[in-house]
DRENGU-956705 format. One record per residue (C-alpha): residue number from 0; residue in one letter; chain; y, x, z. Coordinates in nm, 2 decimals, padded with zeros to 4 digits. Example, Ala and Ser with C-alpha at 12.3 -4.5 7.8 and 13.67 -1.06 7.14 Angstrom:
2
> pos, code, unit, y, x, z
> 0, A, A, -00.45, 01.23, 00.78
> 1, S, A, -00.11, 01.37, 00.71
END
This chain:
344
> pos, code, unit, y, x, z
> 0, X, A, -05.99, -14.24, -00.97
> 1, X, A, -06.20, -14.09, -01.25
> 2, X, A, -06.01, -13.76, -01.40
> 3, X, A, -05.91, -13.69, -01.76
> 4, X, A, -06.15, -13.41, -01.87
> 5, X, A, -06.03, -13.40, -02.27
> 6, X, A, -05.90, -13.10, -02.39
> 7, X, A, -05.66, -13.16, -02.65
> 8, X, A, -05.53, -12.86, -02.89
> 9, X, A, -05.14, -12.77, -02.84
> 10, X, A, -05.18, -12.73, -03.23
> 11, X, A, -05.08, -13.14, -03.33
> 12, X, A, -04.78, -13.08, -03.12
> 13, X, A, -04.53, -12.97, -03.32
> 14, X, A, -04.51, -12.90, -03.68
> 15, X, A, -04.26, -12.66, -03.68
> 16, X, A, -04.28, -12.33, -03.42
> 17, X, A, -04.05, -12.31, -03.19
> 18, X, A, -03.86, -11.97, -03.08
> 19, X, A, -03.94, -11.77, -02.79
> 20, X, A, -03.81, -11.50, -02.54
> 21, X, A, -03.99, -11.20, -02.49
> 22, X, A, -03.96, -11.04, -02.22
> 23, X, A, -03.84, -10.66, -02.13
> 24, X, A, -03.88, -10.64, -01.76
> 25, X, A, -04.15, -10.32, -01.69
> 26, X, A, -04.20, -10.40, -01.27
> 27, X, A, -04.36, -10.68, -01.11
> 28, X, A, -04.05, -10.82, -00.97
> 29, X, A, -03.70, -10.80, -01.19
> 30, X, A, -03.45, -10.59, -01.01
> 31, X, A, -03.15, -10.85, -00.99
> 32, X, A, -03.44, -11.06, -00.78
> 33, X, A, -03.59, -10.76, -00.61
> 34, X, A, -03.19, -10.65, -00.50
> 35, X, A, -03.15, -11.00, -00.43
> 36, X, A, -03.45, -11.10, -00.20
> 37, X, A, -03.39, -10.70, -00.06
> 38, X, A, -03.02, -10.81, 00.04
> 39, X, A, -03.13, -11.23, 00.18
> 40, X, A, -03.40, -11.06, 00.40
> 41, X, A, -03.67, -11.28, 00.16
> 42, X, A, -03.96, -11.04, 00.08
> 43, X, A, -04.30, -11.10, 00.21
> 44, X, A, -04.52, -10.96, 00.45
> 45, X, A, -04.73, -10.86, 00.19
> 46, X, A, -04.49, -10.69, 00.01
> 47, X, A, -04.41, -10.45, 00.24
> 48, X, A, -04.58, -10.12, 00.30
> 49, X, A, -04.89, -10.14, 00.55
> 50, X, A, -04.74, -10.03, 00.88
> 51, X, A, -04.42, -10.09, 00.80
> 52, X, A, -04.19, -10.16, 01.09
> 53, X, A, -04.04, -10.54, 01.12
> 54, X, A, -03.70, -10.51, 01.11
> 55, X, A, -03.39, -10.74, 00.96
> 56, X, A, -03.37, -10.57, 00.61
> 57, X, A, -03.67, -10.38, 00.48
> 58, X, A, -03.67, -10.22, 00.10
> 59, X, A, -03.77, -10.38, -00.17
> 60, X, A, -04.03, -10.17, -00.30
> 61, X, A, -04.09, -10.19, -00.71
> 62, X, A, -04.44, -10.13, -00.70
> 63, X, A, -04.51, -10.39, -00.39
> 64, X, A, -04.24, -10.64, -00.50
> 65, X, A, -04.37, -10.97, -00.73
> 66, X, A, -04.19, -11.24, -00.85
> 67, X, A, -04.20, -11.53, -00.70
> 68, X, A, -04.21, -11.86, -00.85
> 69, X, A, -03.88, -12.06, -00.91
> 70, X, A, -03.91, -12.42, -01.01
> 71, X, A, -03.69, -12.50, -01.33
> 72, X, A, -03.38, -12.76, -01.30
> 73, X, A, -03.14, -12.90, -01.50
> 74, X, A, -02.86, -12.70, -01.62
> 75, X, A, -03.04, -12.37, -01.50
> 76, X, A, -02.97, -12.08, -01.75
> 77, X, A, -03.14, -11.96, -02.03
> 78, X, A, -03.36, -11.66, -01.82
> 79, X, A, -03.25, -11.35, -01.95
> 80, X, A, -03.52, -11.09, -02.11
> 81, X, A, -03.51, -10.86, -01.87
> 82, X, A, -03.62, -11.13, -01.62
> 83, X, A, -03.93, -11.16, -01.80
> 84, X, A, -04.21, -10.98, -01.76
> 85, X, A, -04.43, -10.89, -02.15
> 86, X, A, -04.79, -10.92, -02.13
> 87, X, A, -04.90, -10.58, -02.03
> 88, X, A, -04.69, -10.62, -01.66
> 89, X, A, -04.80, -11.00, -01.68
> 90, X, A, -05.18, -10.85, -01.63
> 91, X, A, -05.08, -10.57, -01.43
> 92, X, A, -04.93, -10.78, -01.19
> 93, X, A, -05.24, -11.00, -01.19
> 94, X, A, -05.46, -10.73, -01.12
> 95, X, A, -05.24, -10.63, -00.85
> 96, X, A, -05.21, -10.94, -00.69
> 97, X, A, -05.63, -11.00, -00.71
> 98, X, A, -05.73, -10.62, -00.58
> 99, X, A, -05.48, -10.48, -00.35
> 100, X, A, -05.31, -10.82, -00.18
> 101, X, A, -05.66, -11.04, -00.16
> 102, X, A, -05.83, -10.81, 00.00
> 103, X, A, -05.59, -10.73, 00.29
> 104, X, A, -05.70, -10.67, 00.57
> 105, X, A, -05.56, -10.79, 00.94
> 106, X, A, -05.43, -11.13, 00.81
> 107, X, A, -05.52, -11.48, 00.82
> 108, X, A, -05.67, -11.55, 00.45
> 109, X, A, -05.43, -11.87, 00.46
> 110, X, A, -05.10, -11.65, 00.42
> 111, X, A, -05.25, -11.43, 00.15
> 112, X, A, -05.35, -11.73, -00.11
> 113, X, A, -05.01, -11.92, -00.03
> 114, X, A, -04.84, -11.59, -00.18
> 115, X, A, -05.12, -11.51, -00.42
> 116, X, A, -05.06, -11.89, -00.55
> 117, X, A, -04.71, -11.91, -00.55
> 118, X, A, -04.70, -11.53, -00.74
> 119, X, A, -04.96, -11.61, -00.99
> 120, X, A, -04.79, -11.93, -01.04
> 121, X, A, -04.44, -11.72, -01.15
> 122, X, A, -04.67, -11.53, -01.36
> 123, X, A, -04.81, -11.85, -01.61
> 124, X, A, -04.44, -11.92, -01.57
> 125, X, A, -04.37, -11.63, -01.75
> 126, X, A, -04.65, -11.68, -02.01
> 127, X, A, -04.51, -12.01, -02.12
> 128, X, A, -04.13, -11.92, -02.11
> 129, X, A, -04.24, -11.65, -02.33
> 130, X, A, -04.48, -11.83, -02.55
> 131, X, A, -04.76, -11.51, -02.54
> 132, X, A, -05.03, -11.57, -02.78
> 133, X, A, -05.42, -11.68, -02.69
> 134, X, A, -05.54, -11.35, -02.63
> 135, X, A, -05.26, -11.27, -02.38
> 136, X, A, -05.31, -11.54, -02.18
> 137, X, A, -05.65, -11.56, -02.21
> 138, X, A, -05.61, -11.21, -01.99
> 139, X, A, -05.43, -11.40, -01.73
> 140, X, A, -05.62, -11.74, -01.67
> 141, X, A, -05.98, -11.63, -01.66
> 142, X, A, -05.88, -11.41, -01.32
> 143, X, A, -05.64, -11.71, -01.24
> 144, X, A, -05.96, -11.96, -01.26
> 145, X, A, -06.15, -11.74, -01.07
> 146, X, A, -05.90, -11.71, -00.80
> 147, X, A, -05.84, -12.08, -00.71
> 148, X, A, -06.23, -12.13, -00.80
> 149, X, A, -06.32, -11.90, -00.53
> 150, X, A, -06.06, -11.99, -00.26
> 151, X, A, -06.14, -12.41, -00.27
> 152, X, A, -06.46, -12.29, -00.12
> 153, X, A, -06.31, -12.05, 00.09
> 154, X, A, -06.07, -12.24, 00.28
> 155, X, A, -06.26, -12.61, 00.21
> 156, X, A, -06.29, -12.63, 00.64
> 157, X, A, -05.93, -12.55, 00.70
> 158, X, A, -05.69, -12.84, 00.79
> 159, X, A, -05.44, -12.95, 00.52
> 160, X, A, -05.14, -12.76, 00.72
> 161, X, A, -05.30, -12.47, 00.64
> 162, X, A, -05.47, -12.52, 00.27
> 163, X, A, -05.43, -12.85, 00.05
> 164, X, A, -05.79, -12.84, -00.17
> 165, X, A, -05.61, -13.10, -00.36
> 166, X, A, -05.36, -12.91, -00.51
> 167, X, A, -05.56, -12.62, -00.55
> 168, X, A, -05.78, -12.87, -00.75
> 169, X, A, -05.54, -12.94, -00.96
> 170, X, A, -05.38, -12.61, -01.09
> 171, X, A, -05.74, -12.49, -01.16
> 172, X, A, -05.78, -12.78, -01.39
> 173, X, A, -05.45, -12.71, -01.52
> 174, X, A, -05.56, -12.31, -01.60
> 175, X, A, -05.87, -12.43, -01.73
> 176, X, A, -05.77, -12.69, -01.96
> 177, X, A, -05.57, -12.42, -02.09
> 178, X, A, -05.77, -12.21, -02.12
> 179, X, A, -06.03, -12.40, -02.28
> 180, X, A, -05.75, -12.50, -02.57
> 181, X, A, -05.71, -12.12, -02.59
> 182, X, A, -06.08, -12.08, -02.68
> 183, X, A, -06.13, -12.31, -02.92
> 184, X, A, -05.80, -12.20, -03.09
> 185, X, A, -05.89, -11.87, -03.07
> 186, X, A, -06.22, -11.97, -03.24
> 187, X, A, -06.06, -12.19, -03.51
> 188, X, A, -05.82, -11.91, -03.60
> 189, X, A, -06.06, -11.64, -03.65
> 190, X, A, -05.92, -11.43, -03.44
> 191, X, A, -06.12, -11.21, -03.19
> 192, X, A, -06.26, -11.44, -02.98
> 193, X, A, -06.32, -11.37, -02.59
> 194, X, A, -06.63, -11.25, -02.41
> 195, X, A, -06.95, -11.50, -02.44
> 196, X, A, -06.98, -11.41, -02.09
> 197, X, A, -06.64, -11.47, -01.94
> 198, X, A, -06.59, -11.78, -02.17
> 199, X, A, -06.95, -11.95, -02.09
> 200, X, A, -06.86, -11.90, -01.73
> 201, X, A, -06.51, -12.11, -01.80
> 202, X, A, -06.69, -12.33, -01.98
> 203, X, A, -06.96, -12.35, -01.70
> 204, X, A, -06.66, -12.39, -01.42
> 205, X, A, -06.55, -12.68, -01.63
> 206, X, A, -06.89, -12.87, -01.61
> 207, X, A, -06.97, -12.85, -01.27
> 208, X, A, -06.55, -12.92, -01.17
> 209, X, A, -06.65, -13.26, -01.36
> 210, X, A, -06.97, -13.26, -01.23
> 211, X, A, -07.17, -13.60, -01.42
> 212, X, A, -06.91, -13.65, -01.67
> 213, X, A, -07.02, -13.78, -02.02
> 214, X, A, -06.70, -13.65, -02.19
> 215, X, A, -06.76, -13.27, -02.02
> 216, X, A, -07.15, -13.30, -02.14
> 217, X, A, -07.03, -13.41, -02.49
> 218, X, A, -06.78, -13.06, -02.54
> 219, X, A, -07.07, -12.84, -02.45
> 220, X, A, -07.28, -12.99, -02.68
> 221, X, A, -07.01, -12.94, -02.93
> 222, X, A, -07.03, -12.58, -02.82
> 223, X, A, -07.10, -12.26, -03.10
> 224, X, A, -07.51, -12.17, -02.99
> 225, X, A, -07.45, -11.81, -02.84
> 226, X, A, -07.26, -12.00, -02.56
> 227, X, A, -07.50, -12.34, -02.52
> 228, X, A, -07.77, -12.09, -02.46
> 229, X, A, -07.63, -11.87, -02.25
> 230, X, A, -07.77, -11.89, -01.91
> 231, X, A, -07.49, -12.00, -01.68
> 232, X, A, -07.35, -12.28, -01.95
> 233, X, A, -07.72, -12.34, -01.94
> 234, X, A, -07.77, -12.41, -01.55
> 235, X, A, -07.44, -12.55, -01.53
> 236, X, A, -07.48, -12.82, -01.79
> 237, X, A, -07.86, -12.92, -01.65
> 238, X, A, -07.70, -12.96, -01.36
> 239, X, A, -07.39, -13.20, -01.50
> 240, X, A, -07.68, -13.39, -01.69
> 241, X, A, -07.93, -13.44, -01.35
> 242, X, A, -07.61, -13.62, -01.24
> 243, X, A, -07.47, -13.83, -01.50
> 244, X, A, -07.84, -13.95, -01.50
> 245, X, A, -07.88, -14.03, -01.09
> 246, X, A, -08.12, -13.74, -01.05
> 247, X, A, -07.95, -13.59, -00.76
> 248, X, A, -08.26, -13.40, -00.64
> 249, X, A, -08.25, -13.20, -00.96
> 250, X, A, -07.92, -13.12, -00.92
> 251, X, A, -07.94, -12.99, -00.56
> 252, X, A, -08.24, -12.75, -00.67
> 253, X, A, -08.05, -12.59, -00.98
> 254, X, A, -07.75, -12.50, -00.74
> 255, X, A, -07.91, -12.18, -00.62
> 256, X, A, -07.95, -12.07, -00.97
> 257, X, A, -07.58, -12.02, -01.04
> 258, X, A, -07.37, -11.72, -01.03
> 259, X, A, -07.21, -11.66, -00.73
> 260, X, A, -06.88, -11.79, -00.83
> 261, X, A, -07.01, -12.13, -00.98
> 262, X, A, -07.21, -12.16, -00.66
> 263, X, A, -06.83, -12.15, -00.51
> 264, X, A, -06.75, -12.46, -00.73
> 265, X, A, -07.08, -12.63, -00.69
> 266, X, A, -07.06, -12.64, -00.31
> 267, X, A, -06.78, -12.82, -00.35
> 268, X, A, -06.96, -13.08, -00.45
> 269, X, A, -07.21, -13.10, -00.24
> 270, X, A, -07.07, -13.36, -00.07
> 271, X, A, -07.08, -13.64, -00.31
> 272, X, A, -07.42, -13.52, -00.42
> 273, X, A, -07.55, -13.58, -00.06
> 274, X, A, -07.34, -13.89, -00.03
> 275, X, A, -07.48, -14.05, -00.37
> 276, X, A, -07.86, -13.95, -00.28
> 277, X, A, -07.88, -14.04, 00.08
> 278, X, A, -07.72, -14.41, -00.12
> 279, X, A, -07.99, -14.42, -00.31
> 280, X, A, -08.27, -14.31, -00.05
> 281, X, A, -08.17, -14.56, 00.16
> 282, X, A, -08.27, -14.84, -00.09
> 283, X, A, -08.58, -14.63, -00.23
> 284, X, A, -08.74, -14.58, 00.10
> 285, X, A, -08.63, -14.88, 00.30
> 286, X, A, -08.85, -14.98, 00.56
> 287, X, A, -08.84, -15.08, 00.98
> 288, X, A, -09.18, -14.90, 00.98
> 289, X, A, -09.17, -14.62, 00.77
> 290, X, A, -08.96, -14.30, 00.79
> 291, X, A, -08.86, -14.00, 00.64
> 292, X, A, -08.93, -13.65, 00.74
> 293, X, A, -08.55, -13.49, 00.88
> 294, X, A, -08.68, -13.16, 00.75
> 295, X, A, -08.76, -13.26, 00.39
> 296, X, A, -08.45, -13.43, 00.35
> 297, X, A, -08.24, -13.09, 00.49
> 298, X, A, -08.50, -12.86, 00.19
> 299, X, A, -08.39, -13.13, -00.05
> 300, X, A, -08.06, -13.15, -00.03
> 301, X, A, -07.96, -12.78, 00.09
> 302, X, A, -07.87, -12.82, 00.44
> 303, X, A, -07.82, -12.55, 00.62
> 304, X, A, -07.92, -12.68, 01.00
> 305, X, A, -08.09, -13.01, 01.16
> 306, X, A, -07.74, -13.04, 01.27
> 307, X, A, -07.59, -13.08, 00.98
> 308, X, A, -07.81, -13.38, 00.88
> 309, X, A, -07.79, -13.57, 01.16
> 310, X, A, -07.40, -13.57, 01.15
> 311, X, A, -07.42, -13.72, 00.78
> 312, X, A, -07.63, -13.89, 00.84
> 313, X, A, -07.44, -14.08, 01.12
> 314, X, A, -07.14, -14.10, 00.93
> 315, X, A, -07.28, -14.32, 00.70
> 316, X, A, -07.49, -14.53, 00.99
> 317, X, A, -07.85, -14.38, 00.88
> 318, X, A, -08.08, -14.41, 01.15
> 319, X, A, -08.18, -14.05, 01.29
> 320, X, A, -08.52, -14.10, 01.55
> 321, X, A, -08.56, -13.76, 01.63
> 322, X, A, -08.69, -13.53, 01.33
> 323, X, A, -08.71, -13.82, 01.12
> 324, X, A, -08.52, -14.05, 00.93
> 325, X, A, -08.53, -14.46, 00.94
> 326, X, A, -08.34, -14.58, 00.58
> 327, X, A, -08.25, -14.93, 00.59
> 328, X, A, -08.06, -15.03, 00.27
> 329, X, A, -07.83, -15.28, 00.41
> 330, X, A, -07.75, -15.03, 00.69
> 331, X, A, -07.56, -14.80, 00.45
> 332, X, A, -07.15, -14.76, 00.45
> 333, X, A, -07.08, -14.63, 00.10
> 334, X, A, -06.75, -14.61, 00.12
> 335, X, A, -06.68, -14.33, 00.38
> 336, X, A, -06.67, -13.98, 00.28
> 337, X, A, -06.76, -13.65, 00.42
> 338, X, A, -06.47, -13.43, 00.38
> 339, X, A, -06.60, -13.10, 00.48
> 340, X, A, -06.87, -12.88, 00.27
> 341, X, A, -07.13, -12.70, 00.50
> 342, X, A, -07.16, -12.36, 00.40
> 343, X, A, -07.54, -12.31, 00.23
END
């Protein structure tokens, strides 16, 4: 099902503003939480000291400890301030959480982004509870972006009891649409507006997430000139348009181009770019005498190995004949999907 790319402004909400908490809490982690998750046996690996010893109840350390996310119900309690973390500790933690614990060495990645994720989650939590202004949590979702932008690429070959890419998918829409509002609130308002360089890289992310989408292609358009020319909203929307208009080829040579990050995101959709070209290929060069070079195809479309191009080709009942290529239109099975992104 094709997904809602508008970005409305919070702005038509509400006409009057509503009033928030601010927090007062100066640690990562509250103490009534820390004392509590210290007393249940509840902290994490990774917020222990390095070497520490397992044993039934370790300490809660106040510069290790992070709060963890808590899902709001019905008849819950107003959260007191001092369970709130202001702005400053909101980053801090952030920072924390995207140096020191993503980077640890000696464990399987899949632990570290299931507490990364559940602890950033807390911390937009916070941001909402608290009602911080653009800027604020402008602070917090650009790293949060990058984050979940990076680690759908990285775990994309893990099975889904390890790493769900689908609702990693879907909080990094949610940060970005966010963010996105932020931006162009922040521009309406005339207040200082964010980096060109971080925001065209949102914006960028945001184009190839919706990769072909008219209603993504129209925003950038919309976009203030410093950003439409910079060069990764640049790459990144060439690359939207070679799609919306079939030219998958295109697409697959301005990949390369990107930033490393966007390159993350790009991969991702390699997939559907390969499935949607080898569709059309096999109508384009149909033939039962002709065939198609295995090794152009690979350049083309950014395989990695032969391999690799053989197995796709299979799963959608292309004929391989040893390093070439037999397309036969009514051969084609457009409706099975490669899950998996090979690594280019």
């Amino acid at each position: 099902m094709r997904e809602i790319v508008k970005v409305h402004s919070t702005s038509d909400m509400s006409s009057s503003p509503p009033t928030f908490i601010k927090g007062t809490c100066t640690d990562m982690c509250p103490v009534r939480e820390r004392k509590l998750r210290e007393k249940e046996g509840l902290l994490h690996l990774l917020e222990l000291p390095i070497g520490t010893p397992l044993h039934p109840a370790p300490e809660a350390h106040p510069y290790l400890t992070v709060k963890s996310f808590s899902r709001s119900a019905a008849g819950q309690h107003t959260p007191y301030q001092d369970d709130l973390r202001p702005p400053a500790i909101l980053y801090k933690t952030v920072c924390h959480l995207l140096t020191n614990i993503i980077e640890r060495q000696g464990m399987e990645w899949c632990i570290v982004y299931d507490f990364v994720f559940d602890r950033l989650r807390a911390v937009r939590q916070d941001l909402v509870i608290q009602g911080l202004g653009s800027v604020d949590s402008i602070m917090v979702l650009e790293p949060t972006v990058r984050f979940h932008s990076y680690a759908g690429y990285r775990l994309c070959a893990e099975p889904l009891s390890k790493f769900d890419p689908t609702i990693n998918r879907t909080h990094l829409l949610e940060c970005l649409k966010q963010l996105l509002v932020l931006y162009d609130e922040v521009q309406l308002g005339c207040h200082d507006t964010p980096g060109t360089g971080a925001r065209a890289e949102m914006e960028a992310l945001y184009l190839l997430l919706t990769l072909g989408y008219s209603e993504t292609l129209s925003r950038s358009l919309h976009l203030p000139r410093e950003l439409r020319e910079h060069h990764a909203l640049k790459t990144a929307f060439a690359m939207s348009l070679a799609m919306w208009c079939g030219n998958y080829i295109r697409a697959c040579a301005l990949l390369p181009q990107l930033s490393p990050l966007l390159m993350c995101i790009a991969a991702q959709q390699l997939p559907l770019i390969r499935r949607r070209a080898l569709q059309v290929m096999s109508c384009a060069y149909s033939s039962h005498n002709l065939t198609f070079p295995l090794s152009t195809l690979q350049t083309l479309l950014l395989y990695k190995t032969k391999g690799q191009v053989e197995s796709d080709c299979r799963h959608y009942s292309i004929l391989v004949k040893g390093n070439a290529i037999s397309f036969w239109k009514g051969a084609f099975q457009p409706d099975t999907h490669v899950s998996s992104v090979h690594t280019i």
